[in-house]
N, C-alpha and C positions, 0 to 999 in steps of 0.2 A: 593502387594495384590490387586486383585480386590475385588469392596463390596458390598456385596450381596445387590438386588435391595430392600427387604423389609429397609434393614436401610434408606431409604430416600421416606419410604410409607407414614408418617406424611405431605410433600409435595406433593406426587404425588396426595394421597388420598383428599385433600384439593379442597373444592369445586373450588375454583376461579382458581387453578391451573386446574381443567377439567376443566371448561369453557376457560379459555383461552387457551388449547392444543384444545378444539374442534372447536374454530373460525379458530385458524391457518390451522389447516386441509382442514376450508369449503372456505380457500382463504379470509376472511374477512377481512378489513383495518379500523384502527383508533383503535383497540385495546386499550385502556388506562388500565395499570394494576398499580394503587396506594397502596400507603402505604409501600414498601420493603426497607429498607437502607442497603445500599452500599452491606455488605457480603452476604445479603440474596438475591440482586437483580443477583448476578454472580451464583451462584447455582441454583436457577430457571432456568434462561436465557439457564447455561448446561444440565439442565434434560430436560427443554423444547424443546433443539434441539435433543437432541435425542431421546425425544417422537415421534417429528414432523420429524425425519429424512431428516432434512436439515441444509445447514450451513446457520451461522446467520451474517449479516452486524449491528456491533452496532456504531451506532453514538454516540458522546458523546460532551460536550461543550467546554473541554479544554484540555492541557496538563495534567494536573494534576489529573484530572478525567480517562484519559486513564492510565496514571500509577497505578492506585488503580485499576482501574478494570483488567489491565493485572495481575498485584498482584493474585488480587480476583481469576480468571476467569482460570490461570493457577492450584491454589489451588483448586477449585470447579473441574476440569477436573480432578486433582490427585485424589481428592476423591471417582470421578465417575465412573474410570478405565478407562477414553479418554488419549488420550495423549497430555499431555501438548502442547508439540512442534506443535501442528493443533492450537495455538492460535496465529495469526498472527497480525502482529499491520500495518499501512501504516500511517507513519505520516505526518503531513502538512510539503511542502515544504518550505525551511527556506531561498532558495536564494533572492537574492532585485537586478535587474538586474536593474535597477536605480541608486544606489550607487555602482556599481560594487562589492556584494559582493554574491559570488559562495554557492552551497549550502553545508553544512558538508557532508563530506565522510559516517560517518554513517548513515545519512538522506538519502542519495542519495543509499546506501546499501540495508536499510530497504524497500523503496520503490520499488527498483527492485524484492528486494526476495519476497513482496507482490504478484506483479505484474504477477509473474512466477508460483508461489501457487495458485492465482486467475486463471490464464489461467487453470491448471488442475485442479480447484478445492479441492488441497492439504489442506486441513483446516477444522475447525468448525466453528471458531469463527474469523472474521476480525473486529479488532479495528480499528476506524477513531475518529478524531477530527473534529469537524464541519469544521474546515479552510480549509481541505482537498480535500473539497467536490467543490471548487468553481473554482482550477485549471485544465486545458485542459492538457489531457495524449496522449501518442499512441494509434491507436484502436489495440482490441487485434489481428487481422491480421498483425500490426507491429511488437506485439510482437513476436508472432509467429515464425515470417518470422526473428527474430535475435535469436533463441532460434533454438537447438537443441538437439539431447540423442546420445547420441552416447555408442557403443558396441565394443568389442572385435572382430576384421576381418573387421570391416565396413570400403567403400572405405573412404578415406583420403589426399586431396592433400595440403601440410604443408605449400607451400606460400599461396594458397589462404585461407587456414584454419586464416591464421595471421592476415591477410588485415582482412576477414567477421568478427575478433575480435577487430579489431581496429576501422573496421564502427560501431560497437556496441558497442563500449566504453572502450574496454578494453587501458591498455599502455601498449606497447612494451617497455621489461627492459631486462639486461641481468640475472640476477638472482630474480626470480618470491616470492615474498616475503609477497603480501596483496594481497585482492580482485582486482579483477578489472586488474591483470597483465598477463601479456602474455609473453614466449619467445620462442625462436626457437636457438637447438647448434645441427644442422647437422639432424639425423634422430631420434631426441628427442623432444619436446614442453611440454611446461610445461602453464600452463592454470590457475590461481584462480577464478572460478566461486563465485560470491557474495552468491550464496547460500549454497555452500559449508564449512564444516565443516576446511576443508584443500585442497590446489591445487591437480592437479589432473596431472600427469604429461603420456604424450603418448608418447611409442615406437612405432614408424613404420617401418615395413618392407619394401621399397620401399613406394608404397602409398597408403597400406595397416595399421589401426590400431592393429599390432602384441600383445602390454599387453596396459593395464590400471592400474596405480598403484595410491592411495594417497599419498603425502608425509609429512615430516617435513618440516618448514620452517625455523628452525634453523638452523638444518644439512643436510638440501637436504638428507636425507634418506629414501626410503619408508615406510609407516606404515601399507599397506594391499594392497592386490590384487584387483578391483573394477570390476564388469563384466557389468556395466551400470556407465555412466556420465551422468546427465544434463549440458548442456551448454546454460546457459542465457546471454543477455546483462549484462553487468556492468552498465549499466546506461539508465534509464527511454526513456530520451530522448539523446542519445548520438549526438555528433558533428559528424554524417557523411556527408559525401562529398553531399549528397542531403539535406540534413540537414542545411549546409552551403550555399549552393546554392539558397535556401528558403529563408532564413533568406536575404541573398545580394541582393536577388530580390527586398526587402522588401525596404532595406535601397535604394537601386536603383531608387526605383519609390518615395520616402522619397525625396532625390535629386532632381530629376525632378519637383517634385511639390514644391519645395523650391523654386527651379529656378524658376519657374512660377508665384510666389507669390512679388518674387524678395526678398527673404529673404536669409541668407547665406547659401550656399550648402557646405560648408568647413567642420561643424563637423558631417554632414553625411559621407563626403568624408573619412572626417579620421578614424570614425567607422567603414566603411567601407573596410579600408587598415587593422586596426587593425585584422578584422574579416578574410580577406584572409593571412594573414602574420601568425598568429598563429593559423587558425581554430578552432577560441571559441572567446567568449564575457565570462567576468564574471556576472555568476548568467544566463549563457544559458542555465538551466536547469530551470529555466520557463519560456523560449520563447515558450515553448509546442504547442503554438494555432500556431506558424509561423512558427516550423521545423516538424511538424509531417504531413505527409501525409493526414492524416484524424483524428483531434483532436477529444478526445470522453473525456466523462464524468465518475470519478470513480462508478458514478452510474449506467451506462452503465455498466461497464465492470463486475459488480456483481449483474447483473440480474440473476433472478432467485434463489437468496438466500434470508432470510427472513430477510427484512430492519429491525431493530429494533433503537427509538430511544431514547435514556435518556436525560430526564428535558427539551421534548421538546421548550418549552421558552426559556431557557438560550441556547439552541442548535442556535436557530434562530438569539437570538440578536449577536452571537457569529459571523453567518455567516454575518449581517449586517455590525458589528465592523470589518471583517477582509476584507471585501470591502471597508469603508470608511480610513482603514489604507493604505493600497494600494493604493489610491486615492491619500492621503497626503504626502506619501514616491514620488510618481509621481511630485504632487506639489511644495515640498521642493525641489527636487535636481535638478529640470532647464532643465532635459532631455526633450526631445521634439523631440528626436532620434528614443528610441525605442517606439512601440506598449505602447499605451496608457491603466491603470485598464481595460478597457470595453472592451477590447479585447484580455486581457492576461487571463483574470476569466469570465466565465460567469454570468450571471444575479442572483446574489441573489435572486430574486424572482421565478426565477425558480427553482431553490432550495430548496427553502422555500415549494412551493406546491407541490414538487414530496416526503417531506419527512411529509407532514399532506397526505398522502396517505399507509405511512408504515405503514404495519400488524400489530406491536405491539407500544405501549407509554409506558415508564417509568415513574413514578414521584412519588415521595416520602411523599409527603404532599399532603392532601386530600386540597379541598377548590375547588381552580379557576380550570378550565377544560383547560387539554392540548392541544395546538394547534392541529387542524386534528382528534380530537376523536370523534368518534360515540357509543364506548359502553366504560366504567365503572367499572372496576371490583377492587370490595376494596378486597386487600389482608388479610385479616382478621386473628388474630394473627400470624403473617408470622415470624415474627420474636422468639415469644416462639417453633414454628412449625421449624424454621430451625436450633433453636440454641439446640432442641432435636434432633435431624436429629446429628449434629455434634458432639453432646454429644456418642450417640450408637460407632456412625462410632471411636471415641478413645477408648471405650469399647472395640470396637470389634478390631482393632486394636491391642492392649496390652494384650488382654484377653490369 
């Protein structure tokens, strides 16, 4: 059921709700809109983008914060006839390439499928946690440049199809079974794109794409005919051979100026061998600032969407805290190998002032004024005004 737009006129019509749909319109920034908790603030936030006809970047302070509002914000879209699935989340990286410990599969999953939604703009709504905000990405011309669509008839050469999937992150396995795997048996490939629901497996004709099928990963059996693939990276920053290269310069000139110092050059040297012997370091998935061609900022790469940020305060001390954590995971483990916090994250303080510049503020309690606000606007019975809103829409619903 879509629902008819008067069930949610109680918001729309809501003065603070027009004032803040008419700043967003005239570009205005520091927004403060107080007063809304939790259920009410993901229902505005969805009529408001689809007032404003743009998608929205919301910041938030923690885990847990983003679990309620993906909750929230997936239900607010059910309600408003969007489709859920445009709620995309990109979670903070959870590798610690200091303890050698890699990031989880899922994390490293979510991050990609973000990354690939953001390049086309597939979405409404991107969920971030402040910690997300302070590591170095691919810019989106890397992305790009690892990503493909592929069609029915399109040309197809199968070895180098392998290889351009294995500099992107994928594994070569003999039977393709999770994201992130690749195989080749003769003039067949079979492919699990991370964003994909299920692999994608290609017959070719010579070096021609002849079908595109999805399949089962249980029984290798097809489940539909596809007449379009997206082919993204597996992974953010994958270990390709330039990628690696990067990184061995790094530890290279590390060496060098050890020796220079007259300090021991030996656990560079063995980082080093490690690094060429298996091509990866664990937790190489936030070396980002030192395998990516052109490190950008997730901020960067979601220009032009409407920054929104909740409880600005707790956003900021969030990003402080997850710099001086960084700092002490550095300290504690004796590394002195890899790229030191200041060069793996960027400057919290630049952080800090590009998000007192976002369009819209959250915050829930009136009182102290949220970092970066220029205008005010008290939500004024927001919550009798949405919990009638949700009352109609089960009316109407069941009626």
């Amino acid at each position: 059921m879509t629902p008819e737009p008067g069930l949610f006129r109680p918001v729309l019509e809501a003065e603070w709700f027009g004032q803040a749909e008419r700043r967003l319109r005239r570009g205005e920034t520091g927004v403060a809109l107080v007063g809304l908790v939790e259920g009410a603030r993901s229902l505005v936030l969805t009529l408001l983008a689809r007032r404003v006809e743009l998608p929205l970047v919301l910041v938030v302070p923690d885990d847990p914060a983003l679990e309620t509002y993906q909750r929230d914000l997936v239900a607010a879209a059910a309600m408003t006839g969007r489709d859920p699935a445009r709620v995309v989340v990109f979670p903070a990286m959870d590798a610690d390439p200091y303890d050698n410990i890699p990031a989880h599969p899922e994390v490293i999953r979510d991050r990609v499928v973000a990354l690939g939604r953001l390049l086309r703009r597939d979405l409404d709504v991107l969920l971030v946690p402040a910690r997300a905000l302070l590591g170095w990405l691919p810019s989106r011309d890397e992305v790009t440049a690892r990503s493909t669509v592929l069609h029915r008839g399109d040309p197809l050469a199968p070895d180098r199809f392998v290889l351009d999937a294995m500099r992107a992150g994928y594994r070569r396995v003999e039977i393709v079974s999770a994201p992130g795997e690749v195989s080749r048996r003769g003039g067949i490939v079979d492919i699990f794109p991370p964003e994909a629901e299920e692999p994608v497996r290609l017959e070719l004709f010579g070096e021609s794409v002849e079908s595109m099928r999805a399949f089962d990963t249980d029984h290798q059996r097809s489940t539909r005919i596809l007449e379009e693939a997206v082919i993204g990276p597996a992974s953010e920053s994958p270990a390709s051979d330039e990628a690696v290269a990067r990184l061995a310069a790094y530890l290279e000139r590390g060496a060098a100026g050890a020796l220079d110092r007259d300090e021991p050059v030996r656990p560079f040297r063995e980082r080093l061998e490690e690094l060429q012997q298996q091509g990866y370091l664990p937790g190489m998935e936030a070396l980002g600032a030192i395998t990516s061609t052109r490190p950008t900022l997730l901020l960067d790469h979601v220009a032009g969407m409407v920054l929104v940020v909740d409880e600005p305060g707790k956003v900021e001390d969030e990003i402080v805290r997850a710099a001086h954590d960084a700092a002490r995971s550095h300290e504690d483990s004796g590394d002195r190998i890899l790229p030191p916090p200041d060069v793996l994250l960027t400057d919290p303080r630049v952080v800090r002032e590009r998000l007192r510049s976002a369009p819209l503020l959250l915050q829930e309690l009136a009182g102290e004024t949220p970092p970066g606000a220029r205008t005010e606007l008290r939500a004024a019975n927001a919550d009798a005004i949405v919990s009638a809103c949700g009352a109609e829409l089960v009316e109407a619903i069941f009626a």
